[in-house]
N, C-alpha and C positions, 0 to 999 in steps of 0.2 A: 504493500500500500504506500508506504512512504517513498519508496524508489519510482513509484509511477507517478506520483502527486508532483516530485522533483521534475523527473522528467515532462511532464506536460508543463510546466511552469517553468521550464529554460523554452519551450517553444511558444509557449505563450507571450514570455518577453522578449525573444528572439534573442537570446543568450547565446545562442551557437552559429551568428552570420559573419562572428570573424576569430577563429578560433585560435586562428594563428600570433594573435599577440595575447596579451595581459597585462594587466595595471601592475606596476614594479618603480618602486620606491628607488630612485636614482640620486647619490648624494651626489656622486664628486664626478665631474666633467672635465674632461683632459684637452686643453685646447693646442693645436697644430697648428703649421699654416701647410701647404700646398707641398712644402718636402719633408712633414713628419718630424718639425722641428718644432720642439716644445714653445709654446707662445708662454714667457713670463716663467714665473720661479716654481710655478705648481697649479695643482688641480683648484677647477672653481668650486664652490660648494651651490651646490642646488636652491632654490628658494621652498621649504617646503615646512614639514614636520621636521623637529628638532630631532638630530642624532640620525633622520631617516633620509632626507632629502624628497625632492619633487618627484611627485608618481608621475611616470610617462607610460604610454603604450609601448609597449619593448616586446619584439619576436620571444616564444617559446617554443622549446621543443616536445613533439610527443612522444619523446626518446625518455627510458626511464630512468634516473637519476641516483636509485638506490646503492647502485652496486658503485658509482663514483666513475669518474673518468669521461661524465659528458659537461659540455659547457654550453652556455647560451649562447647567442648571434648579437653581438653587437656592447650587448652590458651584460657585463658578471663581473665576479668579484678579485680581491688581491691573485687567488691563484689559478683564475683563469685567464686573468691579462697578463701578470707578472710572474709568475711560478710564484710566489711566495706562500709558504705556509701562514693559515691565521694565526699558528699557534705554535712557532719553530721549538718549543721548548717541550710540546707535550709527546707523551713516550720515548723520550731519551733512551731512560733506563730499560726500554723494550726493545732490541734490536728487530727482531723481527715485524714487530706492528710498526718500527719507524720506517723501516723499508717498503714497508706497506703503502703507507701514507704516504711516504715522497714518491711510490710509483703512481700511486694516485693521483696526488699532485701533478708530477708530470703530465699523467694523461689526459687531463683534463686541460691542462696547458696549451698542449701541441692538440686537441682538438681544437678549442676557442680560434687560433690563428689558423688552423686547416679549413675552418668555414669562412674565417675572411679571406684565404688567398684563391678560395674555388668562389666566392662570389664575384672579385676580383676578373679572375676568369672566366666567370659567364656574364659578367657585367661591364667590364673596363669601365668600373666606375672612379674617374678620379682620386674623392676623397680616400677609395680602400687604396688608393697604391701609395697614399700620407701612411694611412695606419699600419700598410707593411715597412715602409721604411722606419717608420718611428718602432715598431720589433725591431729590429736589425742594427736602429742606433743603442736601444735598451735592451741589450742583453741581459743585464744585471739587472740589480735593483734603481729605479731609477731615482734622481738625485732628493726629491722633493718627501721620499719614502722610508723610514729607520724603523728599527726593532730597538727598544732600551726600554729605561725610565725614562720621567719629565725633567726638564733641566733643572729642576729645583725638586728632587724625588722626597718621600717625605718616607718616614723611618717604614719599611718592610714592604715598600713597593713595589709590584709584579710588575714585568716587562709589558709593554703593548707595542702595539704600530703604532708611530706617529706620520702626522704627513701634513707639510709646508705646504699650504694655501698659497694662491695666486699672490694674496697681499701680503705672504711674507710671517704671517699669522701659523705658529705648528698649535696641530689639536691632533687629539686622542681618538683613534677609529677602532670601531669594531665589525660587525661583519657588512659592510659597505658594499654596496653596486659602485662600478664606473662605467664611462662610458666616453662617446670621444667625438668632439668638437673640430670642425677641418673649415678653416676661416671663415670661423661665425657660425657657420652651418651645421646645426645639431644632428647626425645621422641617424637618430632614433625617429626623426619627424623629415627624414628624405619619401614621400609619398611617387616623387615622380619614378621611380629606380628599386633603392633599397625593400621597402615595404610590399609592394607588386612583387618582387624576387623571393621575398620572404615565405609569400599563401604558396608560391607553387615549391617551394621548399619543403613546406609544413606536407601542403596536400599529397607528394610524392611520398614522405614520410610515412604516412597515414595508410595510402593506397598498397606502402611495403609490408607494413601488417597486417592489413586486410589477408593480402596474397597467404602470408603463412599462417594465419588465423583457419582453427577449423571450425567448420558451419555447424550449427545446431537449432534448436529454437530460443528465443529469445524471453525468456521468464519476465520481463518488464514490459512490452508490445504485445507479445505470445505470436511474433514471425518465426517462420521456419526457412531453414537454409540459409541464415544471416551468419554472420564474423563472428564466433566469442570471445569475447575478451578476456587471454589467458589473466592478466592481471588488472585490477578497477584504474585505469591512470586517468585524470591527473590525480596526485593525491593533494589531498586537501589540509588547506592550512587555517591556523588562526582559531583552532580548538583548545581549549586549554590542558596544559599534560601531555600534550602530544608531540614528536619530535619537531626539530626546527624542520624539515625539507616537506613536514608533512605527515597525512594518516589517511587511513581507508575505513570502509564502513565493512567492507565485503575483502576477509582475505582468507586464504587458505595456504599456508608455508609451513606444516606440519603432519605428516603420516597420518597421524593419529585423525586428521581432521578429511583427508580423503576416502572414497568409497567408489566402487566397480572400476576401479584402476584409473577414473579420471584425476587429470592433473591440476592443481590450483585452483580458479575461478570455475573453471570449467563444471566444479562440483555444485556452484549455482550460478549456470549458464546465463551470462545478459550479454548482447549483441555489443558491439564496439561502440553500435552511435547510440543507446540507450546510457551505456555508462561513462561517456562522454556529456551528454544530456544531465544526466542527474548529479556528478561529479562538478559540472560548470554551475548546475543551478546554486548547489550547495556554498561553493565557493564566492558567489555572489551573493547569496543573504547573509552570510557570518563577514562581509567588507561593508556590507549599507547600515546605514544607524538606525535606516526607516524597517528595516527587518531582521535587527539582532540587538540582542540586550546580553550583555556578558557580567555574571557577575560571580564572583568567585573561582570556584573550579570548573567551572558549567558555563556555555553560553545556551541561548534560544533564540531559534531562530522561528518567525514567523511569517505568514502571508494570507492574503486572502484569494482566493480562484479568482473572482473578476474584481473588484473592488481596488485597485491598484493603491489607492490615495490612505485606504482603510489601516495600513500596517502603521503610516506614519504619525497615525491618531493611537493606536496603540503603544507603540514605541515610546513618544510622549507622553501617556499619560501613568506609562508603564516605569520610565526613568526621570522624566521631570514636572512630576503633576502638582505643578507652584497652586497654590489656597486658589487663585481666583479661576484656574483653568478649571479645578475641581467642583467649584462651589457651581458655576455653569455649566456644566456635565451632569450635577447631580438635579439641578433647578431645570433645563431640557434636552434628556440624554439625548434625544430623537431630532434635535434641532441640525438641521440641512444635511438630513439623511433620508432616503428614500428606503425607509422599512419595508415595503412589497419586497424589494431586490435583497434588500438586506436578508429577509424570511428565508429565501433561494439561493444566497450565496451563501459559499463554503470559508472556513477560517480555518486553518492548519496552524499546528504549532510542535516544533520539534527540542527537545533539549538533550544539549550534548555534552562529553565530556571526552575527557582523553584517557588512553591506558598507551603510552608510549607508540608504538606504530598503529596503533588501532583506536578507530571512534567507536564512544558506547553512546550507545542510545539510552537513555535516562527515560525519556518520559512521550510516547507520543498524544498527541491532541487533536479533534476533528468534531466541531461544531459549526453550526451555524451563524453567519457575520451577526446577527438578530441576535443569538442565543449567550455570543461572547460579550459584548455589548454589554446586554442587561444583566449578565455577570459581575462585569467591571464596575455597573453601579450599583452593584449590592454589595461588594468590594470595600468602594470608600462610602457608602453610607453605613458599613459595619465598622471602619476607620475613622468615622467622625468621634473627633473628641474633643474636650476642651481645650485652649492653650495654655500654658503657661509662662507668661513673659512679660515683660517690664514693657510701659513704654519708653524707658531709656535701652531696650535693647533694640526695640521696634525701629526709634531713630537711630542707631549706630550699625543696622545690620549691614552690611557688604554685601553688592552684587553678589549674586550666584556664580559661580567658578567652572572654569571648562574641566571638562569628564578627560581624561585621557586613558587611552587605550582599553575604555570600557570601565576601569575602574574610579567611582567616585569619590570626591573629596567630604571636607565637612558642611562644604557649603550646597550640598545637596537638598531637595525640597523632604519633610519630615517622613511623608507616605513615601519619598521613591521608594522600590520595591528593594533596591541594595540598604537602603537606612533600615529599614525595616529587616532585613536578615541579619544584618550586622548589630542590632540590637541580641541575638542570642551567643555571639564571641568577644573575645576581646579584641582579636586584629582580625581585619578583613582576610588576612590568609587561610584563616582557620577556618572559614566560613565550609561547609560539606553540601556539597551536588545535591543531596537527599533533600537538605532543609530547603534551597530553594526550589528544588521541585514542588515540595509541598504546598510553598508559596506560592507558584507559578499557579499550581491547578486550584488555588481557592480564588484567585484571581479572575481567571476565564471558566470555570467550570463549575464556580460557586461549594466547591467539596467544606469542608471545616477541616485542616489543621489537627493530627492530631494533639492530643492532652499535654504529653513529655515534651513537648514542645515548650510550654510554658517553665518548667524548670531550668534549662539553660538562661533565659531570659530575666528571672528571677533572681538567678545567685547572680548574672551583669548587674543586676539594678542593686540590688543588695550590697554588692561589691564596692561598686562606684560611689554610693550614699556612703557607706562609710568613710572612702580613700578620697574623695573629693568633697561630699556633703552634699545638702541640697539644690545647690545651683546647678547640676548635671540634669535638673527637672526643666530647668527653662527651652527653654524654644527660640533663636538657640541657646547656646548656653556660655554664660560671660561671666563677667565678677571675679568674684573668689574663686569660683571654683575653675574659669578657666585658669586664673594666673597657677593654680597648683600642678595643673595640666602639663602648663606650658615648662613650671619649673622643673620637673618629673621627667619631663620630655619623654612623654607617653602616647599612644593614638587618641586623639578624640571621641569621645565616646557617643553614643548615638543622641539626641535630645529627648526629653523628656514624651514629647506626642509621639517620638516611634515607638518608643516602649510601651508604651499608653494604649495605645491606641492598637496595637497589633496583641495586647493581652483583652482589651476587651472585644476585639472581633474573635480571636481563641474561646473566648468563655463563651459568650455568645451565643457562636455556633455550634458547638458541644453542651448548649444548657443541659439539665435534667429538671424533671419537674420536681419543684418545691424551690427550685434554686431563682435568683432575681435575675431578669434583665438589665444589665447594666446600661442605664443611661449615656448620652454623650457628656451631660454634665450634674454634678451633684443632684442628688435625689434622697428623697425618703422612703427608708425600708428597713424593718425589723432583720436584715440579715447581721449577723452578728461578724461578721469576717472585716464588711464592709463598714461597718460603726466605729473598728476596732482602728481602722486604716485612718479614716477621718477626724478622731477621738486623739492618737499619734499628731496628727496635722496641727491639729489647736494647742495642746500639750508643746509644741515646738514653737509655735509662734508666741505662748503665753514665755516660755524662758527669752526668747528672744527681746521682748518685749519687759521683763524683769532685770535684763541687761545692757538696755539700753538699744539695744541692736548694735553693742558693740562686745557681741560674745566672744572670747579668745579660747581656743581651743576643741577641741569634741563636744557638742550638744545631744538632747536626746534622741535624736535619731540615729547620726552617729555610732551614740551607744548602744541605741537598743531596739533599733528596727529590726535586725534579725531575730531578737527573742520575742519581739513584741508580735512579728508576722507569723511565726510560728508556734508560740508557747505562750498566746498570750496573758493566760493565768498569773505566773512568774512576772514575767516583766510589769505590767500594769497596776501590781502591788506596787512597786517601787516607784511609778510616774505617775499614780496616785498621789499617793507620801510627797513624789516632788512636788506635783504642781501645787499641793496648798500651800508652801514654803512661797512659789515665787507669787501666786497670789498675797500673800502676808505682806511679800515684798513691794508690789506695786499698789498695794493699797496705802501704802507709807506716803506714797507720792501725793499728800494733798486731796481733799474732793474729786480733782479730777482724778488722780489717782484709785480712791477710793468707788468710782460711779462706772472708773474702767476692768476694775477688778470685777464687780458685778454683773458688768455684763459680760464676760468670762465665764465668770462662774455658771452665769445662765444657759452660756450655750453648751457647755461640759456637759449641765444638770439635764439640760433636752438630749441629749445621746446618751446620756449613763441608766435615763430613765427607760431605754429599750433594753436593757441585761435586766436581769434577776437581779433584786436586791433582798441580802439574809436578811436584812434589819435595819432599821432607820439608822440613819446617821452612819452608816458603815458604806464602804467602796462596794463596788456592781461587782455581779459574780460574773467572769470572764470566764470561756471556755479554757478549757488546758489545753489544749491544741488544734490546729488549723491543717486541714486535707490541702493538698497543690491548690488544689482550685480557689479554695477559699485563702489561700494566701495571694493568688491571682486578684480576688475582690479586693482585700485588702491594702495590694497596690495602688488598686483604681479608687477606692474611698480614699486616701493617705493624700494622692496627688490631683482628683479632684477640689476635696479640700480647701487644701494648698493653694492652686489655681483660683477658688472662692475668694481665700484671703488678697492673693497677688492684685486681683483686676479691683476687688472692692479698694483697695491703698490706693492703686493708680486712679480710679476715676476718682474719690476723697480729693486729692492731689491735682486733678487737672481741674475740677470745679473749684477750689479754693484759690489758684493760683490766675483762675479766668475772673474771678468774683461771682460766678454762679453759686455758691453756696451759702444757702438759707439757714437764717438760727436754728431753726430746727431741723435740719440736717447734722446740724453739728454732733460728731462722735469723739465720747472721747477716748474711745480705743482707737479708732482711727488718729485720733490729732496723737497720740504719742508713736503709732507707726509714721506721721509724717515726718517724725523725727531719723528714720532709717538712712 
C-alpha cells in the first residue's frame, strides 16, 4: 500500500520528468579561466545554508554507490576531485582497511576525471578541456587545501581540512561538494551542452540495467515481463539513524532473508520504474517542509492525493501553530475549504526512522482530508489551556527563531508538536520514535495517548520545579528561573502550557467514569487530587507574599511538591502548620495586612472545606496517596491556580497604573503582590 500510494504520487507531481539531476548542496566553487588556471588564491564559497552551500541541480548517477569507487559528473567531493582522503588519519593502525580505503579513494578519483575526459570527447566542450588541464596542473594537493590544526589550535585538537577562500579567509570543511567555474561560467547551469549530454548519459545508464535486469511481474503496478530491480536504488536520505550515503525501505543482503533460490530484491519483485517512482517520491517529501516534520529520531512524512496546498496547512499547524493561527482554526476549521472534496480526498501519512542501512517504518496513516482535519481540531481544543505569563514577558518576548535542520529551538510556539514531546525528556536527543508516534496518531487520528505517558512528563515537571522553581510554568519562561538556566548552562526546558496542556489532553482522553473533566481553566470540583494541586498554589503565593516576594532560597514547592503530589497526607501536615505561621506573619503588617490575611484564609477555608474534616478546628483529612492520574490533576489544579493568581496581579497592575481602578476594586492582597 505505501509503495503504491508513493509511487502514484511521484507521477502525480511529475517527480520522475528529469531524473537525471538532483538538488545537491554545492559549497565551494573552483574558478578557472580558459587554460585551467586557478583564478585568485582559492575556492569561492556558495551563497547558501551555512556549512552546506547553495543547492544546484547537479547530474546523478544511477550507478550504485555502496561498494565505493563511483563518483558524480561535475561536483563531488575532496576525493573525487583531489584524491584526498576526508579523513587521512583514520585506520592507520589497520593496514589492510587503509589499503582499502586509499584503493577506494583512488577509484573513485580516476573515475570523477574519466567522465570529464569522455565528455570532453563526445562534447569538445571548451570549459572540460580548462578542467582537464587544471588535473594535470594539480597533481597534488592543490595550494589553497591542508590537512593540520587551526593556526591558533587550542589544547587537544583533531586535525581537519582547511581550505583558503578566494579572499584569502582559511575555514574549516567537512564533507563539502565542489564544483568548477570556467570564466564566470558555472558548468552545473551549462543547459546548452553539459546538461543535454548528461539525460543521455543517465538514460544509457538506465537502458544498461534494464538489458541485465531479469523480467518478472511487478508487485507495485502488478505488470508482467517488466525489469526487476535486483536492488531498490536511489537510496534515500535524510532519515534519521541512517547512514550518511543513504537507506532503503526494501532490502534483502542476507541468506537467511532469501527463499526459492531468488536473489536480493528479487525476493519482493518491483519493476525498475516502480522503484525508481516511489524511491524519488520519498526523497522529495522528507526535503519539502510542506510535507515532512522531523522530530527526534523519526521524521513524517505527509500528503494528500489531490489537495496539493493541504500538507502545507498541516505542516504548519503541525510545527508552528503560533495562538492566533490556532485560535482561527478552532473559531472556523472549515473556513476556504471545500469539505465535499475534502469528504473524497485521501491524506497519507508515513513515519520513519532509521536502523543504519535500513528505513523502519514506524507508523502508517490513511484517512480522509475531512476526517484529519476535524482530528486536528479536537487536537488543540483538547490542548487548550490557560496561560501562564506576565505581561512583562508578553512585552519582552522575541520573534520566533528559525527551525534548523528540522530541529526546534526554545522559541518554538507552546503546542508545536516537538515542544510538546520534549516536555516528556530532558534533551531533545533522548526524545524515542514510539513517543512521537503516539503523538502523531492522537493528532490526525484522534486515538488518546496512552496513560505511562504521563509519568515521564511528570518527574520533567517535578524535576525542573525543584532545580529551577516556578518560573519554568510561565509561557515563556524568564526571571529567575531563566537566569538559573542560563547559569547551569542546561537545555531549556519546555514552558509551562506544553506540559499543561498535553497532561490534560492525556487525562482527558483516557477519563474513566467518576473521574472530572478537566477544564481549560480553573474550575470547581470535589476531586480531591485537583484541590490538592490548587491548595499547593495558594500555600506558595501566601509564603511568597509573607516574604515580601523577596524569598531567598527553596520555597514550598520547591520543597514539597513531590510529597505533596504524591503522598499528600504527609506533606500537607507540614504546609498546614506552615501556612498559619506566614499568615501570623502578614497579619502583623497593619489593617491592610490584617484584611489581606483574611482573605487568604478564606480562600484556603473554600478548598479545605471539600476534604473531610475529623473535627473542628483541626486541618482536612488528605488522602495518603495519589494514582498517576490523579497526580496528573494535581499538576493541572497547582498550575491553573497559579495562572488564576498570575493574570488577577497583572490586570490589578494594569488598571491601577491606567487609573481604571475603582475604590472598590481595591485588594488588599493584590496591592501587597503589586509590590513583586
Amino acid at each position: 500500500m505505501l509503495l503504491k500510494l508513493l509511487y502514484d504520487f511521484a507521477h502525480s507531481r511529475n517527480l520522475l520528468d528529469d531524473l537525471a539531476f538532483t538538488p545537491k548542496a554545492v559549497r565551494w566553487i573552483i574558478p578557472l579561466d580558459s587554460k585551467g588556471n586557478l583564478i585568485g588564491s582559492g575556492a569561492q564559497e556558495s551563497t547558501g545554508d551555512k556549512n552546506r552551500g547553495k543547492e544546484y541541480s547537479a547530474p546523478q548517477t544511477s550507478q550504485s554507490k555502496n561498494a565505493g569507487g563511483i563518483a558524480e559528473f561535475l561536483a563531488d567531493n575532496l576525493t573525487g576531485i583531489f584524491s584526498l582522503d576526508s579523513d587521512p588519519d583514520k585506520d592507520k593502525g589497520n593496514e589492510k582497511k587503509r589499503r582499502e580505503r586509499d584503493a577506494n579513494n583512488a577509484a573513485k578519483y580516476e573515475d570523477f576525471w574519466r567522465q570529464i575526459q569522455q565528455a570532453f570527447d563526445d562534447t569538445k566542450h571548451p570549459a572540460l578541456s580548462a578542467l582537464l588541464q587544471f588535473h594535470e596542473h594539480a597533481k597534488d594537493a592543490p595550494p589553497f587545501l591542508r590537512w593540520g590544526v587551526s593556526q591558533e589550535p587550542k589544547p587537544d585538537e583533531k586535525s581537519n581540512w582547511w581550505l583558503t577562500t578566494a579572499s584569502g579567509k582559511e575555514t574549516k570543511i567537512g564533507p563539502d561538494n565542489f564544483t568548477f567555474q570556467v570564466d564566470g561560467d558555472l558548468l552545473l547551469n551549462d543547459e546548452t551542452t553539459l546538461r543535454p549530454y548528461w539525460r543521455e548519459v543517465y538514460q544509457k545508464e538506465i537502458e544498461t540495467t534494464i538489458t541485465k535486469a531479469k523480467p518478472g511481474i511487478c508487485l507495485i503496478t502488478g505488470r508482467s515481463d517488466v525489469s526487476i530491480a535486483a536492488t531498490h536504488r536511489p537510496t534515500i536520505k535524510g532519515v534519521p539513524n541512517t547512514q550518511s550515503f543513504g537507506a532503503t525501505i526494501v532490502s534483502f543482503d542476507k541468506s537467511a532473508f532469501v527463499s526459492y533460490g531468488f536473489d536480493q530484491s528479487h525476493n519482493a519483485p518491483v519493476s525498475m520504474e516502480a522503484v525508481s517512482a516511489y524511491c524519488n517520491a520519498l526523497k522529495f517529501l522528507l526535503t519539502q517542509d510542506d510535507h515532512n516534520l522531523r522530530i527526534g529520531q523519526a521524521s513524517i512524512c505527509f500528503w494528500a492525493r489531490e489537495t496539493k496546498e493541504a500538507s502545507s496547512f498541516f505542516a504548519r499547524m503541525l510545527n508552528r501553530p503560533d495562538p492566533a493561527s490556532v485560535a482561527a482554526f478552532l473559531k472556523a476549521p472549515w473556513a476556504g475549504i471545500d469539505r465535499e472534496q475534502a469528504r473524497h480526498d485521501q491524506f497519507y501519512s508515513v513515519t520513519l526512522s532509521g536502523n543504519a542501512g535500513r528505513i523502519v517504518v514506524r507508523h502508517w496513516m490513511q484517512a480522509t482530508l475531512e476526517s484529519a482535519r476535524e482530528h486536528l481540531r479536537q487536537w488543540f481544543g483538547d490542548l487548550e489551556i490557560v496561560t501562564y505569563e506576565s505581561t512583562a514577558a508578553q512585552a519582552n518576548r522575541k520573534p520566533k527563531a528559525k527551525v534548523d535542520g528540522g530541529q526546534a529551538d526554545s522559541e518554538l510556539p507552546p503546542l508545536a508538536l516537538y515542544r510538546l514531546a520534549c516536555t516528556s525528556v530532558r534533551e531533545a536527543k533522548d526524545l524515542q520514535a514510539e513517543t512521537l508516534s503516539q503523538l502523531y496518531r492522537a493528532t490526525l487520528e484522534g486515538t488518546a495517548p496512552p496513560l505511562m505517558l504521563l509519568k515521564p512528563v511528570l518527574n520533567r515537571l517535578y524535576a525542573d520545579l525543584c532545580r529551577f522553581g516556578t518560573g519554568i510554568l510561565e509561557t515563556p519562561i524568564s526571571g529567575k528561573a531563566m537566569r538559573i538556566i542560563s547559569d547551569s548552562n542546561t537545555p531549556i526546558p519546555p514552558p509551562g502550557q506544553s506540559r499543561m496542556a498535553l497532561l490534560r489532553m492525556i487525562l482527558n482522553r483516557n477519563i474513566k467514569e467518576g473521574e472530572p473533566m478537566i477544564e481549560p481553566k480553573v474550575f470547581e470540583t470535589p476531586d480531591p487530587a485537583y484541590n490538592c494541586g490548587r491548595l499547593l498554589a495558594i500555600f506558595d503565593d501566601l509564603q511568597m507574599q509573607a516574604h515580601d516576594y523577596k524569598l531567598e532560597g527553596a520555597g514550598v514547592v520547591e520543597r514539597y511538591y513531590g510529597s505533596a503530589s504524591s503522598a499528600p497526607n504527609s506533606a500537607f501536615g507540614i504546609l498546614w502548620r506552615l501556612h498559619q505561621h506566614h499568615l501570623r506573619k502578614i497579619s502583623r503588617n497593619g489593617d491592610a495586612g490584617k484584611r489581606a490575611a483574611e482573605a487568604i484564609k478564606r480562600r484556603i477555608g473554600d478548598i479545605a472545606a471539600l476534604f473531610p474534616q475529623p473535627a473542628p478546628n483541626l486541618p482536612p483529612q488528605f488522602p495518603r496517596t495519589f494514582s498517576l492520574q490523579e497526580q496528573g490533576r494535581f499538576a493541572l489544579g497547582f498550575y491553573q491556580q497559579m495562572a488564576v493568581r498570575r493574570a488577577a496581579i497583572d490586570e490589578y497592575k494594569r488598571k491601577k497604573k491606567t487609573g481604571e481602578l475603582k475604590p472598590e476594586e481595591i485588594d488588599d492582597v493584590l496591592e501587597l503582590a503589586d509590590s513583586e
